[in-house]
Each structure stands twice: as structure tokens, then as C-alpha cells.
N, C-alpha and C positions, 0 to 999 in steps of 0.2 A: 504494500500500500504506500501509496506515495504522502510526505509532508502536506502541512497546511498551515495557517496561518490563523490566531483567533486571537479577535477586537475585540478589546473589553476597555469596559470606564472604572476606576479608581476608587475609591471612598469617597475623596475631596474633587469628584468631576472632572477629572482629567482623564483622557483616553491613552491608553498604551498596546503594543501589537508583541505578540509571541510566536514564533515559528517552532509547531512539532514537529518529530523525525513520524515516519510513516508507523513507528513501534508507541505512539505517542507522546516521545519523552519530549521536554522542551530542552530546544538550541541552542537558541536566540530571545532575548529578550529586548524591547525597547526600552529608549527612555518615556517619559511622561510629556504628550501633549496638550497643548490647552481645546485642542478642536479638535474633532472626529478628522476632518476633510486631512489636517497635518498628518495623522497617524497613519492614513488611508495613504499617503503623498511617502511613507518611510514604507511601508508596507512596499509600494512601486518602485523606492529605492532599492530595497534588500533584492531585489526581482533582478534588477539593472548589474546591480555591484558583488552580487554574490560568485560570480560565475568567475572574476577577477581574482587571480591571486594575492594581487598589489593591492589589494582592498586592506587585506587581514593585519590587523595589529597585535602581533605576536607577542604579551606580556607573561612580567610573574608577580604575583603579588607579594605583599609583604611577608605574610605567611608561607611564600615558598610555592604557592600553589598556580596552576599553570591556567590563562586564560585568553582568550582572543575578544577583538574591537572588531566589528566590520563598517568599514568605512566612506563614504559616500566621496567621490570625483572631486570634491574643496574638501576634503578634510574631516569630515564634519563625522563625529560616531552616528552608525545607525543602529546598532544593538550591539549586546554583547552579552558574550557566552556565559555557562557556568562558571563555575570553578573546578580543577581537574588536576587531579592527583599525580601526572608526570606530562609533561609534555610534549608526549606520546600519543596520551590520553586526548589533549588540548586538538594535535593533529586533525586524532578521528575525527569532532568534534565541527571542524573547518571541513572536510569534506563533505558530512553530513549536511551543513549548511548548503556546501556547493550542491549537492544533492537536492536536494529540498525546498530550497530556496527560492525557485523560480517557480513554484506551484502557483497553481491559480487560483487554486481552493479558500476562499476566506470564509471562516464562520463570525458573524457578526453576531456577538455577545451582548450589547448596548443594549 
């Protein structure tokens, strides 16, 4: 089964967009929108930019732990992954997005 994408609103009304693997686990995560129409607009980024290598922002965090940025043509974060116990891990994680990524499937949750 292939990824998909699902739009949801916040507590405090703000929208943010999640990319599942086709096994349902989440990839990718957004940041927090003020409008539906902006989260809809990352949602068509991650679509554009996923497919790109040069996207991925290869991090570690403080704790040591391994995770990736995917990133829109100016720079700009358009989600980012979990957190992931060896950079190995982090890898899969970037493919599975490449994978997934460009589905067209969105479940609007709002």
C-alpha cells in the first residue's frame, strides 16, 4: 500500500500535514500553519522536493540521535522526520519519504 498524507488542525487552530509510510507509521511531520490553504501549499511542496536528494538535511541531535529536515528550493524546512537511533536508521527513513512522498492520497482530518 502506498503513503498518504493527513490534515489535521491543532488545539490552538492551527493546521499541520503528516506523511504515513504505506505500513502506516509517520515520516514526516510539519510545522504548524496558520491556514488550511498554507499546509495544503507544504503538502505540494513535500510532493515537488521529496524526490530531490539535495532536499535532505542530514542532522544529529543533541542526544546523539539521528534525524533528517526536508527542505523546500529557498531553504525553507518543510517537515521533519522522527528521531532515529543510528543513522542508518535516519537513511531508511529518507527513502521512505522518497517513496511516499509524492502520493496523492490526502485524508483531510479538519
Amino acid at each position: 500500500m502506498a503513503g498518504w498524507f493527513e490534515l489535521s488542525k491543532s488545539s490552538d487552530g492551527q493546521f499541520r500535514f503528516i506523511l504515513k509510510a504505506g505500513n502506516a507509521e509517520t515520516i514526516l511531520n510539519s510545522e504548524l500553519y496558520k491556514a488550511k490553504a498554507s499546509a495544503e501549499n507544504g503538502i505540494a511542496s513535500v510532493q515537488t522536493n521529496c524526490s530531490n536528494d539535495d532536499r535532505y538535511e542530514r542532522k544529529t541531535a543533541a542526544n546523539g540521535k539521528a534525524f533528517f529536515n526536508l527542505k523546500a528550493i529557498n531553504g525553507q524546512v518543510i517537515g521533519t522526520s522522527q528521531m532515529y537511533a543510528s543513522e542508518a536508521s535516519r537513511d531508511k527513513g529518507i527513502v521512505s519519504v522518497k517513496e511516499n512522498g509524492t502520493s496523492t492520497t490526502i485524508k483531510d482530518n479538519v
